[in-house]
Every structure is written in C-alpha cells, then in structure tokens.
N, C-alpha and C positions, 0 to 999 in steps of 0.2 A: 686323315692325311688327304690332302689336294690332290686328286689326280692330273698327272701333267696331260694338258690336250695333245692329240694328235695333228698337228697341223703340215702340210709339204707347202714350203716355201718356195717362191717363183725369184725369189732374188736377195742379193747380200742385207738391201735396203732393207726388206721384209722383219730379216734374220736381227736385224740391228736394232729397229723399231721396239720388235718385239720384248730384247734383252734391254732395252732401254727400262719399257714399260714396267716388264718383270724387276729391275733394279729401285724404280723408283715406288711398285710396290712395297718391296722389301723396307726400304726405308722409312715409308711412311709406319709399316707396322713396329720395326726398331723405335722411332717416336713414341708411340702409343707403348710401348714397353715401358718405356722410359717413365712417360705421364705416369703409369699403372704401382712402378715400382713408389716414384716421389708419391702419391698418395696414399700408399701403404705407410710409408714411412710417417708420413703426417698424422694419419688414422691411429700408430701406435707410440705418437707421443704420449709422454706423462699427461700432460696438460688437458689432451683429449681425454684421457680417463676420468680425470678428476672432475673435470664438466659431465661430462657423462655420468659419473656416479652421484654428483649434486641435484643435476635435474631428475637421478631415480628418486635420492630419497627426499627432494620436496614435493614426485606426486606422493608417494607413499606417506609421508606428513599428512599432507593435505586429505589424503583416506582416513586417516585416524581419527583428521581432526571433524570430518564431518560424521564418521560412526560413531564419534564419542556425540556429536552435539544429538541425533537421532536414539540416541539410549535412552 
C-alpha cells in the first residue's frame, strides 16, 4: 500500500492542485485496468488456444521428425 505523503499546504490552490493531480492519477490507472482486463480476455479466447496448441505440436512434429531422420 502507498503511503500518503505528509505534506502542510500554504493554500486552497495547493490543496486543489494536489487532488487534481491525485484524480488524474487514479484515472490513468482505472485505464490500465481496463487495457489489463481486455487483454486477459483476448489471451483466453478459444482461438488463442487453438494457435497456441498448433504451433506446440508442429515444434513437437518437427522433433520427431528430425530424431527419426538421425536413427
């Protein structure tokens, strides 16, 4: 967890800037949330499996087929 700073402010502006800043932090990581979720979802489509299990089993092909040629 973030430790909040300890800062004493000299004026409203200070105080406003600040929660400005701290708001458009927030938002920006609400976004990156967002990105994080959509690529999860992308990652556990079908489609990604199915590629992903293609290109294991043609290296795995491709090992047999060279330990068969070296026998």
């Amino acid at each position: 967890m973030i430790k909040p700073q300890t800062m004493q402010y000299t004026s409203f502006k200070q105080i406003e800037l600040d929660l400005k800043r701290l708001s458009l932090e927030r938002q920006i990581l609400v976004e990156e949330l967002k990105a994080q979720k959509h690529q999860v979802a992308e990652d556990l489509k079908p489609y990604n499996w199915v590629s992903w299990a293609y290109k294991l089993a043609r290296k795995y092909g491709a090992l047999l087929v060279i330990k068969k040629l070296f026998k």
